[in-house]
N, C-alpha and C positions, 0 to 999 in steps of 0.2 A: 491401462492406468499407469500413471507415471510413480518412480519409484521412489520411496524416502528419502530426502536429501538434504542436508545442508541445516539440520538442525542445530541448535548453539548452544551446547553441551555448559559451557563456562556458567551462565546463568540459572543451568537446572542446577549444576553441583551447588553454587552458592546458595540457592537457595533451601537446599537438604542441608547446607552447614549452619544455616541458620538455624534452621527447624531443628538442629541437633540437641540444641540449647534452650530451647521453648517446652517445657512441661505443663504447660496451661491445659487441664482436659477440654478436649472440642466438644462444643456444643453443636446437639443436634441437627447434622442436614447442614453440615458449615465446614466448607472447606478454607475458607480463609477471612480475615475479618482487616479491614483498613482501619486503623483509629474506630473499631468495634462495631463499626458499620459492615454486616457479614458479605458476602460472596458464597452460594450454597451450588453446594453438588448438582441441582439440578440444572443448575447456569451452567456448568465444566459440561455435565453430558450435555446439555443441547449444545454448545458452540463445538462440540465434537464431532457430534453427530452430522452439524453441517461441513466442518470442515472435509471430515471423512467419513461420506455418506460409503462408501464402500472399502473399508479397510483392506487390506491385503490380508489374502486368507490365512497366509503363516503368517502373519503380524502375529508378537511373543506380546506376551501380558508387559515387559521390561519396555517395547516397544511403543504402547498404550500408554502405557506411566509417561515415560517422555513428553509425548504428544500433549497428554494432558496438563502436566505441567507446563508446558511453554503457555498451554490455551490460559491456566491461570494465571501465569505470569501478565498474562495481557489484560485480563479481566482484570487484574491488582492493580496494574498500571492505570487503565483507565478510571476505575475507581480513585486513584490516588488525583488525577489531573482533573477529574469532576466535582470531587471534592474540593479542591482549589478554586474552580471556579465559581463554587456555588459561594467558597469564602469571599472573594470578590466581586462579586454580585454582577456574575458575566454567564448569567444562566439565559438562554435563549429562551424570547417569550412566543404566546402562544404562535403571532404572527410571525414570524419565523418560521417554526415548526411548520407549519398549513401552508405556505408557498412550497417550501422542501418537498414536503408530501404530496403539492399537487404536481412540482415539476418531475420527481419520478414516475407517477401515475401517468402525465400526460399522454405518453405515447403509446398505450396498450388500452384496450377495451376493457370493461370492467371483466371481465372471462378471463383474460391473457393475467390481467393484475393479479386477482387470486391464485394463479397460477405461480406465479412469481412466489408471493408470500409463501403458495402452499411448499416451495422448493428451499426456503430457506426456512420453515417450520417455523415462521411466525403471522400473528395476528395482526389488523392494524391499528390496533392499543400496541401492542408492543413494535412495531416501524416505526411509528411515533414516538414512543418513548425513547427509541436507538434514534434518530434523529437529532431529539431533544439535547443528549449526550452530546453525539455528535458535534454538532452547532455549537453548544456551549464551550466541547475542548477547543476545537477552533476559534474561538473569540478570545479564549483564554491565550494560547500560543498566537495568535493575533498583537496580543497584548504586552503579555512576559516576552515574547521571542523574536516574531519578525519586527517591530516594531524599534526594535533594539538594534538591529542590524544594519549597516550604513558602509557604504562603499568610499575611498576617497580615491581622488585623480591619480593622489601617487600611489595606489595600491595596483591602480589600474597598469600605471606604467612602469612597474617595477617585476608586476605577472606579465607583461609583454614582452620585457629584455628576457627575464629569466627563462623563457618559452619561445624564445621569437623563431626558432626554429618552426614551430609548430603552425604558423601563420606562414608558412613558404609551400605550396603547394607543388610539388612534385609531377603532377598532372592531376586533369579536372577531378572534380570529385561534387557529387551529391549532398545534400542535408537535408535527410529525412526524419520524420517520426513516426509513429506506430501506433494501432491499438492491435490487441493480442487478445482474440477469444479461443481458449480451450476446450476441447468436451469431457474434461477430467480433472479432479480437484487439483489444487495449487496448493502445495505445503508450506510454501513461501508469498503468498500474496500478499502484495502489498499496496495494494488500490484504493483510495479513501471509503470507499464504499465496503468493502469487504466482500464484492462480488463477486464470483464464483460461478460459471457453468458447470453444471458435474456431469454433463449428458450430453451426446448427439444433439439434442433435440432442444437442453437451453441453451446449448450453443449458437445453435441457429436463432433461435428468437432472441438471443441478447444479443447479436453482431449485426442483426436485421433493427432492432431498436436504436444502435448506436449509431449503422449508417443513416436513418428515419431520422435522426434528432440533427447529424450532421448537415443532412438535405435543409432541415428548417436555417441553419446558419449554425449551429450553436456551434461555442468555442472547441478547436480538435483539443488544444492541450487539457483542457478541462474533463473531456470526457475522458481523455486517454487517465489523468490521475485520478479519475473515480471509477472508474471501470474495466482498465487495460489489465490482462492477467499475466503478463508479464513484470516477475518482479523487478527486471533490472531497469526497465525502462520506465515503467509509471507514474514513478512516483517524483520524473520530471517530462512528466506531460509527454510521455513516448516518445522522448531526442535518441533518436541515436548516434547525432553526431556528423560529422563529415564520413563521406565514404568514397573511397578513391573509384573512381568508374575500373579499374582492374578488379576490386573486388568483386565487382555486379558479377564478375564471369563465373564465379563458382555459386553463382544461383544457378536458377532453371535457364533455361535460353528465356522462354517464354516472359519470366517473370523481369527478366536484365533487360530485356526490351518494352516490356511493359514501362518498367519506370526510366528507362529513357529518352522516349517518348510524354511523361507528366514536366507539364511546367510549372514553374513558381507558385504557389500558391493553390496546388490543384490536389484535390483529394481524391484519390483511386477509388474503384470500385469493391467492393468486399471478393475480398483474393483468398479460395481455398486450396490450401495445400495438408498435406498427411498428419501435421501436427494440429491443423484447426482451422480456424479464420485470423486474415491478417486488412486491418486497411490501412494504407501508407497517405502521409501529406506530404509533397515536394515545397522544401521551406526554400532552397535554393540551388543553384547549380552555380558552380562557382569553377572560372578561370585556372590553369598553371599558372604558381606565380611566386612573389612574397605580398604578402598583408602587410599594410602600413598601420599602424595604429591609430592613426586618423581616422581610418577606413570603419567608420558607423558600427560594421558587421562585426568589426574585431572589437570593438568596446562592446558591442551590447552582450559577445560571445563570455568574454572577458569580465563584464557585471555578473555576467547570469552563474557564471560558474564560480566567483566569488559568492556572490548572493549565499547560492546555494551549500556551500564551504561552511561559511559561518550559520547558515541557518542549524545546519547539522547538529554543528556543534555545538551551538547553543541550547539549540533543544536535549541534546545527550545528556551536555550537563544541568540541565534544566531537571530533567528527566531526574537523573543522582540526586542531586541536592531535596528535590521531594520524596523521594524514597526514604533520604536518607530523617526526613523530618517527619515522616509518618511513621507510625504507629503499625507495622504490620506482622499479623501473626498465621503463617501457613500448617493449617492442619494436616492438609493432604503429604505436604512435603515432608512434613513429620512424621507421619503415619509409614509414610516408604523405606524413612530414614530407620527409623524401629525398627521396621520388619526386615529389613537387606542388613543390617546391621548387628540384631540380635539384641537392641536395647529394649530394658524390660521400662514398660509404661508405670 
């Protein structure tokens, strides 16, 4: 099992200095409430329990708190951005939800399905319901976010001078992307799906599901941001980018030959190696050289990584400005803050 990493301290503290100042007694089974709408302990333990279904045996109670905290952080968050959306009337209707749901299902037997469920400790009232959610925060940053977002000619060619180096290819190089299945929880994932193998064994079944949906056509960058466990990568469609073919040398032989041999457009077979399953798409193989900015490949490089620049950002502050207009009071965080502090209730 991989080891605790990369937790974002900044946000737990803020949110213990908040609670510092909050005296409200907590109503029963209620760890946090959005504009009074609750969020209860038993939500915190179940997204817990799936995130780490197998905690680390010295894991410290201090260590626990943490975890839990970020979990409601999340839970708050998304509560804050469903609540928005149910204000502007971008709540995803039933037809929505039921394609969702059959296009998950579709690739498993009903046996394998409840399997699935059974592994992330829910029912399918409650898949449905996280769908529901789902769908709706998406139409919502649909809405407030990408939709706001716009590229112009001279942004394009103003990121080209101030990078043009970056468009000179030194020798050839690759442009790959990735799906990433683990057999070990991910403390960092960040997949639209929130999916998660925690085993040997859903590992294999969800990287044999992804190759199965791939085979049918379905889009690679799509599955990679809904299901790739790799945080760095998925949450743009598993790019990793240009890769100098020098680099390939400090893979496996095996594997540097392997993708030396994919051409444009071609999807690898499901590649195991010690840290899990890997399937690669060859997006391109490209020349020594310099890129011109004419060159199709360097504008769409160049949109996409703007695109995604301002998406961020937008969303981040998108993200503040609603927090900072909700209504939110954390009990848990107050409760820790009390007790590590010595304040009397």
């Amino acid at each position: 099992m991989r080891g605790y990493r990369g937790l974002k301290l900044l946000p737990v503290l803020v949110l213990l200095w908040i609670a510092a100042g909050c005296k409200k007694s907590p109503p029963a089974n209620v760890a946090a409430t959005v504009n009074n709408r609750p969020i209860t302990n038993e939500e915190v333990e179940k997204q817990y329990a799936v995130q780490f279904p197998a905690p680390a045996e010295r894991a410290s109670e201090d260590l626990i708190a943490i975890q839990k905290l970020e979990i409601l952080r999340s839970l708050i968050d998304n509560e804050i951005m469903l609540q928005r959306a149910e204000k502007l009337g971008l709540m995803a209707v039933d037809a929505d939800v039921e394609a969702k749901f059959n296009e998950l299902k579709a690739p498993y037997t009903q046996e394998e399905f409840q399997k699935q469920l059974g592994a992330r400790k829910m029912t399918v009232e409650e898949l449905r319901a996280q769908l529901r959610r789902d769908l709706s925060i998406q139409k919502l940053f649909n809405k407030e976010i990408t939709s706001h977002v716009t590229i112009s000619d001279k942004e394009v060619t103003e990121f080209y001078n101030a990078n043009r180096d970056s468009f000179n290819l030194a020798e050839p190089q690759v442009h790959i992307a990735q799906i990433v299945v683990t057999p070990g929880p991910e403390p960092n994932l960040r997949n639209l799906k929130n999916d998660d193998a925690q085993n040997e064994k859903q590992a294999r079944e969800k990287v044999d599901m992804i190759a199965g949906r791939l085979d049918k056509g379905e889009d690679f960058a799509m599955l990679a941001q809904n299901y790739s466990e790799d945080p760095n990568t998925a949450p743009n469609g598993g790019d990793l980018g240009f890769i100098p073919e020098s680099a390939l040398t400090k893979t496996s032989v095996e594997l540097r030959s392997y993708v030396m041999r994919m051409q444009p457009g071609q999807t690898s077979d499901i590649i195991h190696n010690p840290e899990g399953y890997r399937i690669l798409k060859m997006i391109s193989k490209e020349p020594a050289g310099q890129r011109d900015l004419n060159d199709p490949r360097v504008q769409q490089t160049i949109r996409e990584t703007l695109m995604n620049r301002k998406d961020q950002l937008l969303k981040a502050a998108y993200y503040e400005v609603a927090r900072n207009e909700a209504q939110i009071v954390n009990y848990y965080a107050r409760s820790i803050y009390d007790r590590m502090s010595g304040v009397k209730k």
